[in-house]
C-alpha positions as semicolon CSV with decimal commas, in nm:
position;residue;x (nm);y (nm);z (nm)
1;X;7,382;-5,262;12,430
2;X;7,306;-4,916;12,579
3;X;6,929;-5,007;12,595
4;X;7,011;-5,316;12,778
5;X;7,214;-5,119;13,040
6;X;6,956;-4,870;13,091
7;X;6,706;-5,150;13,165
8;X;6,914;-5,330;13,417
9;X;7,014;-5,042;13,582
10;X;6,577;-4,949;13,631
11;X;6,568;-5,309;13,766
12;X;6,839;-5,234;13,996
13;X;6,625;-4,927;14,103
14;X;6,290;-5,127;14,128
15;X;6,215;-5,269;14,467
16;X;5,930;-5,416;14,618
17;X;5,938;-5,554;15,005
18;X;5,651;-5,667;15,295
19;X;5,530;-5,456;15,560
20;X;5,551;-5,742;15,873
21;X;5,552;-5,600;16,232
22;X;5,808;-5,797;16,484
23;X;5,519;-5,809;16,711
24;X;5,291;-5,979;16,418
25;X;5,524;-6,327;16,391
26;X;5,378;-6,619;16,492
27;X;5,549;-6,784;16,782
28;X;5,490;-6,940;17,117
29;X;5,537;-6,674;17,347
30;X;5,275;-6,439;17,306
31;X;5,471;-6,176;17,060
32;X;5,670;-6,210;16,795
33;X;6,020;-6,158;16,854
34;X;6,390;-6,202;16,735
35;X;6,348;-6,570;16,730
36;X;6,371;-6,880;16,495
37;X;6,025;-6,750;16,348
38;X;6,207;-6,391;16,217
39;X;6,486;-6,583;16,065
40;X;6,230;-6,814;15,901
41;X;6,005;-6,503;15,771
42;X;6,374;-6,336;15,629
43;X;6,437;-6,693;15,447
44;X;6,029;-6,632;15,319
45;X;6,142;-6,263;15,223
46;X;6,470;-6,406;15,025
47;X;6,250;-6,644;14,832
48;X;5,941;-6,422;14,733
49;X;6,220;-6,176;14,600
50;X;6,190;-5,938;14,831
51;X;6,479;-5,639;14,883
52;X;6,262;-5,484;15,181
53;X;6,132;-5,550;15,542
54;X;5,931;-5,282;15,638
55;X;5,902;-5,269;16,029
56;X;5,667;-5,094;16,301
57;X;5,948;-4,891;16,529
58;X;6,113;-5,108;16,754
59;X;6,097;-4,900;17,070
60;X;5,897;-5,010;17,387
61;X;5,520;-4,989;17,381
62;X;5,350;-4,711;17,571
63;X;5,012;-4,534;17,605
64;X;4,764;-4,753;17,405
65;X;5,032;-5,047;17,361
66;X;5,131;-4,773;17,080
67;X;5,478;-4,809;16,926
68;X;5,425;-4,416;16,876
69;X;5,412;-4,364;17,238
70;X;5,728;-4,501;17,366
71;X;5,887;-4,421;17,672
72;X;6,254;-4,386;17,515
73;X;6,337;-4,230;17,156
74;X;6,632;-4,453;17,208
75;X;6,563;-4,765;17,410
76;X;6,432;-5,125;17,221
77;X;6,116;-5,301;17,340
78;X;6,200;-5,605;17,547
79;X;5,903;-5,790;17,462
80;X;6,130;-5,857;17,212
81;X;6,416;-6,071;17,329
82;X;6,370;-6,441;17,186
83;X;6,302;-6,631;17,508
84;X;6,469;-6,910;17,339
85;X;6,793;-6,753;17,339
86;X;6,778;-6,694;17,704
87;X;6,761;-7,069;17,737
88;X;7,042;-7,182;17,513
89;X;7,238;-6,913;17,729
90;X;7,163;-7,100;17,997
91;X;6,958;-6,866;18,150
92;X;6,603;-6,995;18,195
93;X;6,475;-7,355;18,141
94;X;6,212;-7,507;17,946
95;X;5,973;-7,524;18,303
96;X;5,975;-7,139;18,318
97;X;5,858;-7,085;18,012
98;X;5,592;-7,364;17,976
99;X;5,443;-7,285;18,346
100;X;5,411;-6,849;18,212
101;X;5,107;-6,696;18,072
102;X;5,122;-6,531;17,751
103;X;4,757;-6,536;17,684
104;X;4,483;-6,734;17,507
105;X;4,468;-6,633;17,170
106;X;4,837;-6,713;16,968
107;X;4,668;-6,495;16,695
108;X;4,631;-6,183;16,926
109;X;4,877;-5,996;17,141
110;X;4,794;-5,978;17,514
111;X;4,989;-5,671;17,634
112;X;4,808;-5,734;18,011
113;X;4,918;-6,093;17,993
114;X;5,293;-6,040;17,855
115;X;5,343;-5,730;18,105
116;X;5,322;-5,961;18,436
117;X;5,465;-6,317;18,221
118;X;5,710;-6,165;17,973
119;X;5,875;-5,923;18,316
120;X;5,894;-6,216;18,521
121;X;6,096;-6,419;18,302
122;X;6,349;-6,140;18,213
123;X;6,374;-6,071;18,583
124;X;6,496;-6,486;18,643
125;X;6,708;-6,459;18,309
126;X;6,927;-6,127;18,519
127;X;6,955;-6,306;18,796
128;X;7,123;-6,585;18,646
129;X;7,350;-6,368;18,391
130;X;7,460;-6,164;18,729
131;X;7,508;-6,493;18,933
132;X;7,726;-6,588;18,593
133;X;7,910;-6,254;18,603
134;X;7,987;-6,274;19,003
135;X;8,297;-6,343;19,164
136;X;8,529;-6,400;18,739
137;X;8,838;-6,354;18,775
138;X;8,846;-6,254;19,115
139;X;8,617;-5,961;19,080
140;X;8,298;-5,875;19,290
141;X;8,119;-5,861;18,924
142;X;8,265;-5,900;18,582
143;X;8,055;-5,867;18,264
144;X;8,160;-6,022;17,957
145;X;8,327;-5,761;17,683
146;X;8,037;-5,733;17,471
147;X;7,799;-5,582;17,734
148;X;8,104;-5,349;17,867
149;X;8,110;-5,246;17,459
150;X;7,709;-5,195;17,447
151;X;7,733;-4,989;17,768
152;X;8,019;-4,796;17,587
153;X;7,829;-4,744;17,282
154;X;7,542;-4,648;17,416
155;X;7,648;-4,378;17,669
156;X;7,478;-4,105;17,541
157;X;7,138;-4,250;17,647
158;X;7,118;-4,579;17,861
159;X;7,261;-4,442;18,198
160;X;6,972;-4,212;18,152
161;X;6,691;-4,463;18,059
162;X;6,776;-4,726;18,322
163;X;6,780;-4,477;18,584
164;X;6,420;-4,382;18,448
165;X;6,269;-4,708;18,432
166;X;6,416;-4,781;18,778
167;X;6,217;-4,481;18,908
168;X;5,954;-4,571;18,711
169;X;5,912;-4,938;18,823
170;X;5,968;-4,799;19,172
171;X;5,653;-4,572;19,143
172;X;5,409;-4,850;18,957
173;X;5,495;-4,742;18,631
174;X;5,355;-4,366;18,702
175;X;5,464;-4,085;18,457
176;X;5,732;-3,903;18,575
177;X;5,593;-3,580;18,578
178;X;5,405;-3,763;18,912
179;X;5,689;-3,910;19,129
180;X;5,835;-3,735;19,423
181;X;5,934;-3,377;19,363
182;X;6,347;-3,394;19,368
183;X;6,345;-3,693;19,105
184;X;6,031;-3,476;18,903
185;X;6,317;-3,213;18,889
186;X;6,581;-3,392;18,862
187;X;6,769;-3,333;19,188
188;X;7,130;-3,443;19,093
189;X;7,231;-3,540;19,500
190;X;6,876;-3,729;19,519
191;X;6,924;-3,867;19,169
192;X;7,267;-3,956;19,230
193;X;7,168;-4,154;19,592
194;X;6,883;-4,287;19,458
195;X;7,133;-4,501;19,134
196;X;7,367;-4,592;19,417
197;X;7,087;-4,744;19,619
198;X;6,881;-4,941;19,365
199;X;7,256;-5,072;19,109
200;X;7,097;-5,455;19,082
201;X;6,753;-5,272;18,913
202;X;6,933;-5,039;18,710
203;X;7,150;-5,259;18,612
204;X;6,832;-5,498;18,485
205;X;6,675;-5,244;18,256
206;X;7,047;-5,261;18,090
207;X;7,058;-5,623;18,068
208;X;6,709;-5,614;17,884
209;X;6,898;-5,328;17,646
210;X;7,180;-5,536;17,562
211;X;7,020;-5,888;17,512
212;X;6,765;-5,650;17,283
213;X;7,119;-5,513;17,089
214;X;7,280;-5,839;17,053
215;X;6,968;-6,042;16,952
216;X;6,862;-5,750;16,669
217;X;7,219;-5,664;16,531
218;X;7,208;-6,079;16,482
219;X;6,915;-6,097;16,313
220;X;6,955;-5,783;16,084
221;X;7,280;-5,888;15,959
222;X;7,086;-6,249;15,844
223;X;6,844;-6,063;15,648
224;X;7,136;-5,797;15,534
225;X;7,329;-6,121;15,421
226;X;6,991;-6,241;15,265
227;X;6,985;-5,920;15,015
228;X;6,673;-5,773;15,258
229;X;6,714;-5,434;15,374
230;X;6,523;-5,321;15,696
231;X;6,274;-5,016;15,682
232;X;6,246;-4,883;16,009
233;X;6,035;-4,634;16,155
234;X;6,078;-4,326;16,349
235;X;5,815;-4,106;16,498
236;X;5,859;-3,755;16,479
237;X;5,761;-3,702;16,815
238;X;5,861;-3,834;17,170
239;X;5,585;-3,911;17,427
240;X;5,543;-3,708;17,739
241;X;5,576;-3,962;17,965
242;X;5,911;-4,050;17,863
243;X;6,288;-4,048;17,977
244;X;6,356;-3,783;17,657
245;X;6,096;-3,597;17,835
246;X;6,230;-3,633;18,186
247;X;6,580;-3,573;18,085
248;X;6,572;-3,320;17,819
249;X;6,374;-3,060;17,912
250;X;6,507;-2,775;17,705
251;X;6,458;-2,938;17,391
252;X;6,077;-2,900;17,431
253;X;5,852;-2,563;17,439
254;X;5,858;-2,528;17,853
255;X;5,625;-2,264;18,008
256;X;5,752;-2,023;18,345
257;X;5,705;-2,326;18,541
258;X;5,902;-2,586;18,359
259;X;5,575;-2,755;18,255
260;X;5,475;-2,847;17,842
261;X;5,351;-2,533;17,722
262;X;5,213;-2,681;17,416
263;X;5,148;-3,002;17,281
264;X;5,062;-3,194;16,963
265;X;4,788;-3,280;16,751
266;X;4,636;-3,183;16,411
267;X;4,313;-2,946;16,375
268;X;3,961;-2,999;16,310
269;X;3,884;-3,183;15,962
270;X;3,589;-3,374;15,804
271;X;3,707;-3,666;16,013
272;X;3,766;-3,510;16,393
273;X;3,547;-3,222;16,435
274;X;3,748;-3,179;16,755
275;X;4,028;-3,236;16,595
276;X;4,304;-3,483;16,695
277;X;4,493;-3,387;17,049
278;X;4,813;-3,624;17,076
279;X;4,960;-3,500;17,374
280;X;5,341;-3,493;17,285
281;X;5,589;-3,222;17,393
282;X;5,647;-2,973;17,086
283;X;6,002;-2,931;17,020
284;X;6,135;-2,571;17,112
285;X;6,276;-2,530;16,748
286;X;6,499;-2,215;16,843
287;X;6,647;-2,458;17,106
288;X;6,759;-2,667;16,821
289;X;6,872;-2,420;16,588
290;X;7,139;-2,308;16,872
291;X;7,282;-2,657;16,954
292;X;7,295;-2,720;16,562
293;X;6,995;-2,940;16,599
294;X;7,240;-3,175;16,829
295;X;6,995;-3,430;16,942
296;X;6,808;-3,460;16,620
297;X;7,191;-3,577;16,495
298;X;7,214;-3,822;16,760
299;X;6,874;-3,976;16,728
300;X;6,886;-3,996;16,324
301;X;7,220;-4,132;16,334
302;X;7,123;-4,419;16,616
303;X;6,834;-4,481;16,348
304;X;7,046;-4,513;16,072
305;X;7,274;-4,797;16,304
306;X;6,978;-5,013;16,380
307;X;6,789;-4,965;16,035
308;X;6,906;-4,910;15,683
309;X;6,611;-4,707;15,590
310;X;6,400;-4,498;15,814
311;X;6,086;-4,352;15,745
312;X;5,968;-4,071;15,981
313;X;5,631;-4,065;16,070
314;X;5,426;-3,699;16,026
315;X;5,686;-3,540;15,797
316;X;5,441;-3,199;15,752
317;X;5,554;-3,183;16,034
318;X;5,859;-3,026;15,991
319;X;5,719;-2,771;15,756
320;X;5,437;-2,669;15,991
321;X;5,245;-2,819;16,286
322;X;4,957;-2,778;16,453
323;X;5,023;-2,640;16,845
324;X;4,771;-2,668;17,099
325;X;4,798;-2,522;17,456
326;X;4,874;-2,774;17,720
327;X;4,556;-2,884;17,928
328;X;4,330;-2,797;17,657
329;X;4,052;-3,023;17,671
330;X;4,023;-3,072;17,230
331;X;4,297;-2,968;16,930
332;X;4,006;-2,679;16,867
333;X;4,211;-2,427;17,063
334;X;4,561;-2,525;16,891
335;X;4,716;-2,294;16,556
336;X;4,971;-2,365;16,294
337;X;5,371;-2,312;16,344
338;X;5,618;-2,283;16,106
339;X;5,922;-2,636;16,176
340;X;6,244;-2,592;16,094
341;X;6,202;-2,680;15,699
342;X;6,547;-2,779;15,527
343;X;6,727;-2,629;15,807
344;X;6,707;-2,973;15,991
345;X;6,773;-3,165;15,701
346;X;7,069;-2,984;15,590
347;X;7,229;-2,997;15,944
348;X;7,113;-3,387;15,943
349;X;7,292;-3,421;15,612
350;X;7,627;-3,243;15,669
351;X;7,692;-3,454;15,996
352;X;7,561;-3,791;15,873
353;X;7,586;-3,792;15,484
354;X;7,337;-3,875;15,250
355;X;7,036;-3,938;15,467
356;X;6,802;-4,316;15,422
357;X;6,487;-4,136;15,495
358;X;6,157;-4,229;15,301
359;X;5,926;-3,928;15,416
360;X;5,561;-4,021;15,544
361;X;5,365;-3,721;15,428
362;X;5,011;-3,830;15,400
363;X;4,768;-3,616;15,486
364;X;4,645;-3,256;15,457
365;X;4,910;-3,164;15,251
366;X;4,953;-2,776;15,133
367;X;5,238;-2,640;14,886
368;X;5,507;-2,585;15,130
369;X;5,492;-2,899;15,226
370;X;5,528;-2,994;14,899
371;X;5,792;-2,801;14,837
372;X;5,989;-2,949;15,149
373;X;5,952;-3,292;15,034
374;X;6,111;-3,144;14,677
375;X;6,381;-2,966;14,826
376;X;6,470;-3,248;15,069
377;X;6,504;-3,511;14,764
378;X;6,309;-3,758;14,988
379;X;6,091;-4,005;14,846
380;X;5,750;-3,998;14,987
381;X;5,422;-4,227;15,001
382;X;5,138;-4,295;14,797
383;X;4,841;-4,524;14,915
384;X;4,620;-4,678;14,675
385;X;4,318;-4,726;14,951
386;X;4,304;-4,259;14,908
387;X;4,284;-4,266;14,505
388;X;3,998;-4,359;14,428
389;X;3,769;-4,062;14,562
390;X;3,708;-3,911;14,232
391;X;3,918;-3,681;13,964
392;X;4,268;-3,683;13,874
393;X;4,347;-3,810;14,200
394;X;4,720;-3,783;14,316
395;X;4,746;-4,075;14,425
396;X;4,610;-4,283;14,114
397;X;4,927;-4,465;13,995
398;X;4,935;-4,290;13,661
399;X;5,014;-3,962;13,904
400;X;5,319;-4,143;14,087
401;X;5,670;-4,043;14,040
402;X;5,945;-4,257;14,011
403;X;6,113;-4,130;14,341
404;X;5,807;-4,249;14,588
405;X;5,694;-4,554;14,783
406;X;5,335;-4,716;14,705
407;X;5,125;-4,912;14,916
408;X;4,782;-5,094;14,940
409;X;4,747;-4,861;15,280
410;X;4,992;-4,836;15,525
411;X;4,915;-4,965;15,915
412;X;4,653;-4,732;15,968
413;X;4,447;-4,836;15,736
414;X;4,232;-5,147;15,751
415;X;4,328;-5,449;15,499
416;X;4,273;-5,423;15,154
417;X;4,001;-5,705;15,148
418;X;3,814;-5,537;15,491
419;X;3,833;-5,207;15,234
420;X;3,679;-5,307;14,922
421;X;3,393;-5,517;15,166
422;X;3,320;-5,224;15,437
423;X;3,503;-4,913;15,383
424;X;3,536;-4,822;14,980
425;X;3,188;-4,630;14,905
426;X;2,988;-4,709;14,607
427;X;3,170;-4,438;14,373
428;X;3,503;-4,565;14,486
429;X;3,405;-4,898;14,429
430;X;3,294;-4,742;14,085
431;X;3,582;-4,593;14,010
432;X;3,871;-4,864;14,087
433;X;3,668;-5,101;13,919
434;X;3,703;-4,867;13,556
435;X;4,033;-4,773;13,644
436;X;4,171;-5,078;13,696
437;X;3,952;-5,263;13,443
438;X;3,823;-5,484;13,720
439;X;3,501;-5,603;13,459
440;X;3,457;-5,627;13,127
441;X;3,274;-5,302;13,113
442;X;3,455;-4,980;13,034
443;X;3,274;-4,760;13,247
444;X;3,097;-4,996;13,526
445;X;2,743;-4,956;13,694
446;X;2,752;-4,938;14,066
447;X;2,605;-5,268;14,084
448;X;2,890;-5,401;13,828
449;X;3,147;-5,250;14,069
450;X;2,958;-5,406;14,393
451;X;2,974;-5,742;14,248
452;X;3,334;-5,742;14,193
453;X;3,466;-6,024;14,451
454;X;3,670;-5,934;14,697
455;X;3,978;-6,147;14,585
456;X;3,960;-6,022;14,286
457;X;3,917;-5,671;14,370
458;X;4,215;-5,739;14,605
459;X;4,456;-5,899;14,311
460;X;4,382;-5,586;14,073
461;X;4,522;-5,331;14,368
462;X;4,800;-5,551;14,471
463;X;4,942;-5,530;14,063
464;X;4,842;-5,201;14,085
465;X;5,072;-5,142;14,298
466;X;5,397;-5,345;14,207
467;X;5,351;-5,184;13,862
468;X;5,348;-4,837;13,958
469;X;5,663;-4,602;13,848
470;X;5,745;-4,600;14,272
471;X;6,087;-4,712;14,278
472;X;5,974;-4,936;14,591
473;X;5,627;-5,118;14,641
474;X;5,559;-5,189;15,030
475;X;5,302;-5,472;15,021
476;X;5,161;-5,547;15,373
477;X;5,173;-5,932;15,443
478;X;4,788;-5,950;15,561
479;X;4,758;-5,839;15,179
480;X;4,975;-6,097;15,069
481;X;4,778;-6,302;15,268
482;X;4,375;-6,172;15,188
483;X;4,312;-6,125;15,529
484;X;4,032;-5,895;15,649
485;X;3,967;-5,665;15,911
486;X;4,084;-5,877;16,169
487;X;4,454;-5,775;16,056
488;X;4,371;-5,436;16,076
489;X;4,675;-5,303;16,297
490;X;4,561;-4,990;16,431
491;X;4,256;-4,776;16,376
492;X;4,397;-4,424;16,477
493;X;4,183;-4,233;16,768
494;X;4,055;-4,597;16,944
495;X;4,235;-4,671;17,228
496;X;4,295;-5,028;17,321
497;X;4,265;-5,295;17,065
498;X;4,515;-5,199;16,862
499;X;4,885;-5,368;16,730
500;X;4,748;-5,679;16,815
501;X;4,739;-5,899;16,528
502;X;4,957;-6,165;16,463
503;X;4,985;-6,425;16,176
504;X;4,883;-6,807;16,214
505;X;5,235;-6,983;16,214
506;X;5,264;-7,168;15,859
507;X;5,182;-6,889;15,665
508;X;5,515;-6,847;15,495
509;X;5,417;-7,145;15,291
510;X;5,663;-7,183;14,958
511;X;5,399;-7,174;14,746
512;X;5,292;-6,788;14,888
513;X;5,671;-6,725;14,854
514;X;5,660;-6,826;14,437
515;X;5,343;-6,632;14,424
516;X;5,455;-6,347;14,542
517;X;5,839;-6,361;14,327
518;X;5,606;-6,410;14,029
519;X;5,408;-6,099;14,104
520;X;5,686;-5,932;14,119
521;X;5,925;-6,039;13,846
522;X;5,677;-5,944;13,621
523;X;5,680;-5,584;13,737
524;X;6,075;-5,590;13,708
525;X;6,116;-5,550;14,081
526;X;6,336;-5,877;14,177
527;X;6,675;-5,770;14,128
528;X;6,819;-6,088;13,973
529;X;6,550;-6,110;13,707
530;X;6,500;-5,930;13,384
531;X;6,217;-5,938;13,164
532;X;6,308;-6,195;12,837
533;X;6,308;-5,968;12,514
């Protein structure tokens, strides 16, 4: 009996879920969104067995249509709000949305094309909610009681970012550090005039906000009541061009003139002899330390609302990060800082609780680093596409530990088929072929390896992965699916190009659904299924 209870509670522990951007759903509208198509892909995740849906962040696009580069730490990306919706509410018809250009290519995000369609529609839907709201019960505007309770909730930040993206759509979407010099500063009179001038277009931007809540608390509490948590993301950084930026000065390394004194990247490696420069503000940790790392409690806990696990992106970099000074023209000039290590996470922990936080810490990883990720009880990643280089490679699944997340590669990294066809070398080839007994030789030849198909090359990794000691395997759906570089999400250091692909509708067939439950029951990671004795 004990041995039985031991083994049910490991397949409580085991997990596996799909990495699926919002953006990557199929749909007619040019993006995937909170629609009929995310409720049908949560029915898909239900029936493959799936406990997780691992998302890009939800925040608005920015600077290279990155998710990364948003203009609000806060805000959600409208591009989201199901169109559909809007209609049933009554407020756009069917002609709106047939006559609007989403682009050509229903496989392919347009950002041009859904910037001056998507806007457009959004503005027509607010005009007819505030018609709806004017003149009820005798008032010059009433809202209903569930926007008055978003606005409520969401005080600490949306005055701030409506007011911003007012400005901003005032001054052709310009970063702020180039508008007029009292809103650049932050002239409370001219501020102040300015929101009592433009109310209609601030009040738009919160419209967008709300319809955004209200569509994604609705959809997250289907897949909740499914059994599917979502995995959210949260960059470490904020962009500079963006209302955190605007607004919160102080929290960022300022020099005598109130500009960024530094800003972030990572140093020169075999990959970037110039190294990588990013551009973001650098947090003035001291800052933090005296406000009890206030706004790092606010942001982790509004996380934690909208997501039930959060992984932040570039955890080394609260141990250390490189620091380059602002208007450098490479990361060359920048140096190593020491973060704020367990100090953060401690503060995080005593005013939230036990934190949901899977830690991304991929890279150039030294032994405080290490260390943090030990101390901090996080799990962290391991990527099958980086084990294969040669050696008792870390992240061979032998080396994994059972409090860790695997993956094929994570959205910077090209599909698994595109790898083993045009990225793996011939020795990596080599050695995931022996490793994973991919032939019927022990030890293959180089050519043995090379002629290895794809599909099956791609199979071997993917069962690699769901039977790895990780308590949770993350399996990207263009995996699932055996697509090839044209699902690659997001090749970091190109600009343009990128978070663009989307699936062909029908590709949540039942038959892909039973595959992938079978895959997984056999690895123990479907919760309602144990292994027969």
């Amino acid at each position: 009996m004990r041995r039985v209870e031991k083994r049910e509670e490991r397949n409580i522990m085991r997990e596996s879920g799909i990495l699926m951007p919002v953006s990557s759903l199929p749909g007619p509208y040019g993006i995937g969104c909170f629609s009929a198509e995310a409720v049908k892909f949560v029915d898909f995740l239900a029936a493959a067995g799936q406990s997780i849906w691992q998302i890009l962040p939800l925040s608005p696009t920015g600077y290279g249509d990155s998710p990364y580069q948003s203009c609000s730490a806060f805000a959600g990306n409208p591009y989201f709000i199901d169109l559909e919706a809007l209609c049933q509410e009554g407020l756009l018809d069917r002609d709106q949305l047939d006559e609007a250009d989403f682009g050509s290519d229903p496989e392919v995000v347009d950002y041009g094309a859904l910037y001056n369609g998507r806007y457009a529609l959004l503005r027509t839907a607010y005009a007819a909610w505030r018609a709806s709201c004017r003149g009820r019960y005798g008032c010059g505007m009433y809202y209903p009681d569930d926007y008055y309770a978003f606005t409520l909730a969401s005080e600490g930040w949306l005055d701030d970012y409506a007011l911003y993206m007012a400005l901003k759509a005032a001054y052709e979407m310009k970063p702020w550090t180039q508008w007029p010099k009292e809103y650049r500063l932050r002239d409370p009179e001219a501020l102040a005039r300015y929101a009592g001038e433009h109310e209609e277009e601030i009040g738009f931007w919160k419209f967008l906000q709300y319809q955004f809540d209200k569509q994604w608390k609705k959809l997250k509490a289907y897949a909740n009541g499914k059994g599917v948590q979502i995995l959210g993301d949260m960059p470490i950084y904020v962009s500079a061009d963006s209302v955190d930026a605007w607004v919160g000065g102080s929290l960022f390394e300022l020099d005598g003139e109130g500009n960024f004194a530094r800003v972030a990247g990572c140093p020169p490696d075999y990959f970037a002899a110039d190294g990588q420069l990013w551009g973001n503000p650098l947090y003035d940790w001291d800052y933090h330390r005296r406000t009890g790392f206030a706004w790092w409690i606010k942001r982790v806990r509004h996380a934690a609302a909208i997501y039930d696990l959060v992984r932040i992106d570039h955890f080394r970099g609260f141990d250390s990060y490189w620091a380059v000074p602002a208007g450098s023209a490479t990361a060359k000039t920048g140096r190593w800082e020491k973060g704020p290590g367990m100090e953060l996470f401690r503060a995080l922990e005593n005013a939230l609780g036990r934190l949901p936080i899977i830690a991304e810490d991929l890279g150039d990883l030294n032994d405080s680093v290490r260390q943090l990720l030990a101390d901090s009880g996080f799990p962290g990643m391991k990527v099958l596409q980086f084990a294969f280089t040669g050696g008792d490679n870390e992240y061979l699944p032998h080396n994994h530990i059972r409090n860790c997340v695997v993956y094929p590669g994570t959205h910077d990294n090209t599909t698994i088929s595109a790898w083993w066809d045009h990225v793996a070398t011939k020795a990596e080839k080599q050695n995931a072929a022996a490793y994973l007994h991919m032939t019927s030789a022990i030890k293959p030849t180089a050519a043995q390896a090379a002629a290895v198909k794809t599909a099956t090359a791609r199979q071997y990794l993917l069962r690699a992965a769901l039977g790895s000691a990780a308590s949770r395997a993350i399996i990207p759906l263009y995996d699932w699916l055996g697509l090839g570089e044209q699902a690659h999400l997001n090749t970091p250091g190109r600009l343009g190009g990128n978070w663009a692909w989307r699936a062909k509708p029908g590709f949540d067939t039942p038959a892909l659904a039973a595959e992938i439950r079978q895959e997984c029951e056999v690895c123990c990671r479907v919760k309602d299924v144990l292994l027969a004795e």
